[in-house]
N, C-alpha and C positions, 0 to 999 in steps of 0.2 A: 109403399110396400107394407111397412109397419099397419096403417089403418087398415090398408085393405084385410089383411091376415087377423087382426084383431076383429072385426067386424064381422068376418068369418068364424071366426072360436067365438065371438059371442053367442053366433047361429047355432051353433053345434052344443053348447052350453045346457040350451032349451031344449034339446032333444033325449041329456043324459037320462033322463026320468022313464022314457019310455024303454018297456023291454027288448024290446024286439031293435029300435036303433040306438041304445046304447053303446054297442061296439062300433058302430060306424062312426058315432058321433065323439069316442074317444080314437079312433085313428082319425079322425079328420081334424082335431085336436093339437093332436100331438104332432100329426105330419108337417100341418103348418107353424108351426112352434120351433119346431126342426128346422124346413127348407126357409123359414124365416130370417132364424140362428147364419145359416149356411150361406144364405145370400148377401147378407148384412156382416159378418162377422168373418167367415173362416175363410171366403173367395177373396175376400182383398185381402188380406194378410199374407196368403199365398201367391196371390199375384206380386203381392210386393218384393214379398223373398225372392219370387223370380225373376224379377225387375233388375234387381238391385244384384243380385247374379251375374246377368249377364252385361248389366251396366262396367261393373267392374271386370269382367273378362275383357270387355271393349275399350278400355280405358289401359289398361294391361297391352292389351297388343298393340295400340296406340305409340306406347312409350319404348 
């Protein structure tokens, strides 16, 4: 994921210069930098929190 997304902002890197796709090439940038972030960082975290939620509900009605 990482390589792929960086290989891609490198591509987008080469384009800042030109006027006309400068804007596309800073939202293509930044989106993948984002859904990066998002995939790698804040999905498991929150998967976890939820996990571990209902793990201990189940463990609770358990007892």
């Amino acid at each position: 994921i990482v390589l792929t997304a960086v290989a891609a902002m490198a591509g987008g890197f080469f384009i800042l210069d030109d006027p006309i796709f400068s804007g596309l090439a800073v939202s293509l940038i930044f989106g993948l930098l984002v859904s990066t972030l998002l995939t790698l960082v804040v999905i498991p975290v929150v998967y976890y929190g939820v996990m571990k939620k209902r793990v201990k509900k189940i463990l609770a009605m358990e007892d």
